[in-house]
N, C-alpha and C positions, 0 to 999 in steps of 0.2 A: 487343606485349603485355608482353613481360618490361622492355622499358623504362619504360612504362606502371608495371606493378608498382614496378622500383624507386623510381620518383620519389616513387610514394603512400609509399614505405617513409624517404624520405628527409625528408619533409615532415613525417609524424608525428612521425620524431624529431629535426626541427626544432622542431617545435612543444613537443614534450616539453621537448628543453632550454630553450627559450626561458621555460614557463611555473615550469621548476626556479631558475630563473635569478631570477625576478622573488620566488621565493619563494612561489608560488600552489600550486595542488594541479591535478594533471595530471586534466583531463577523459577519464573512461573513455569510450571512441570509442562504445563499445557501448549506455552507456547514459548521453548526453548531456544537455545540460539541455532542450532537447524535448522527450525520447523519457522522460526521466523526468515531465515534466509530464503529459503523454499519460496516463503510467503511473498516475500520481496522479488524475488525471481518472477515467480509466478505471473504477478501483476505486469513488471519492465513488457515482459517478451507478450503480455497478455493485451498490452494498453488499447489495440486497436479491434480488441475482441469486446463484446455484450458480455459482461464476466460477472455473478453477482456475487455473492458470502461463501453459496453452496461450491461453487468451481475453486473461488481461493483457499476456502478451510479443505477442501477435497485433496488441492495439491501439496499440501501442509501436511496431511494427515490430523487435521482440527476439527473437530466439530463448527457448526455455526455461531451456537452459543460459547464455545470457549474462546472463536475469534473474535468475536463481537464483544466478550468482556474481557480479554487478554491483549487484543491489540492496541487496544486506546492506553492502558498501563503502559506500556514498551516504547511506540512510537508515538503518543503524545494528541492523537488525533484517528476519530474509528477509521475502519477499512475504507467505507465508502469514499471519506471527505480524502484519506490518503492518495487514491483512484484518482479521484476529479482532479485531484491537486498535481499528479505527474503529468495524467493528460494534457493540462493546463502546461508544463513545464514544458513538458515535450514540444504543444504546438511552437511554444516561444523559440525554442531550438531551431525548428524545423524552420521558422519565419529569420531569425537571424542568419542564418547559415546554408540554406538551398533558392531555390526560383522557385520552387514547389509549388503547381500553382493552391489555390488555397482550400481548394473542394478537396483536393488529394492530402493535403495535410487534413483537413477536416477527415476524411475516412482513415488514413495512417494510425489517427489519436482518438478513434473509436466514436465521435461523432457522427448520428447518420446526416445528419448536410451539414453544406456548410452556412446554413442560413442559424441551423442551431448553434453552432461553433462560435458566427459573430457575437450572436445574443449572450452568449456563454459567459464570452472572452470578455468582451465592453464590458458586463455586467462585473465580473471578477477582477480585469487588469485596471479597467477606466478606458480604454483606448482601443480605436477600430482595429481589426491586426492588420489594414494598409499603412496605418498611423506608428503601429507595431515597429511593423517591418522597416517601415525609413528608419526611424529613428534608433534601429538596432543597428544598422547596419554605417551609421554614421561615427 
């Protein structure tokens, strides 16, 4: 077993120098270009579920702590803020592009009312999403 070990330990940092070498950027082992896919997945198809670390690192195959300090490396901003920020994306979609009315996009984009959604939205976009919605669709 302990040889086992070290070969895994020799490998990686084969691999590490190899991709320092080429000039690349070292794939964090933790949260891989699958497991980040996954992770991405996860959240799109997830947006309108109560979803918190435990369910996104679960569908990754991640721990908590290795998504919470693996993801912010990758995509630039933690899980949470990435979550709120699709939601936020989404409702914008859903207000350009449907009649929807606005409590059902509020539930669609995982808001439970849509009393919270406006407070959300104004607070994040500047603008009430009736303000939104005209002016997207103009």
């Amino acid at each position: 077993m302990a040889e086992s070990l070290v070969n895994m330990a020799i490998v990686r940092a084969l691999e590490e120098f190899d991709a320092r070498q080429k000039g690349g950027t070292v794939t964090v082992s933790a949260l891989n270009k699958q497991r980040l896919d996954r992770t991405l997945e996860f959240i799109e198809v997830n947006l309108d579920h109560d979803i918190g670390l435990r369910e996104i690192g679960e569908a990754a195959d991640v721990g908590v702590y290795n998504l919470s300090r693996h993801f912010p490396k990758v995509m630039g901003e933690p899980p949470h803020v990435y979550l709120a920020r699709r939601r936020l994306e989404r409702v914008k979609e859903l207000l350009a592009n449907t009649d929807k009315p606005m409590s059902e996009i509020a539930h669609l984009c995982g808001f439970s009312s849509q009393s919270y959604l406006s407070t959300v939205f104004k607070r994040s976009i500047g603008v009430t999403l009736s303000r939104y919605r005209v002016e997207a669709r103009c």
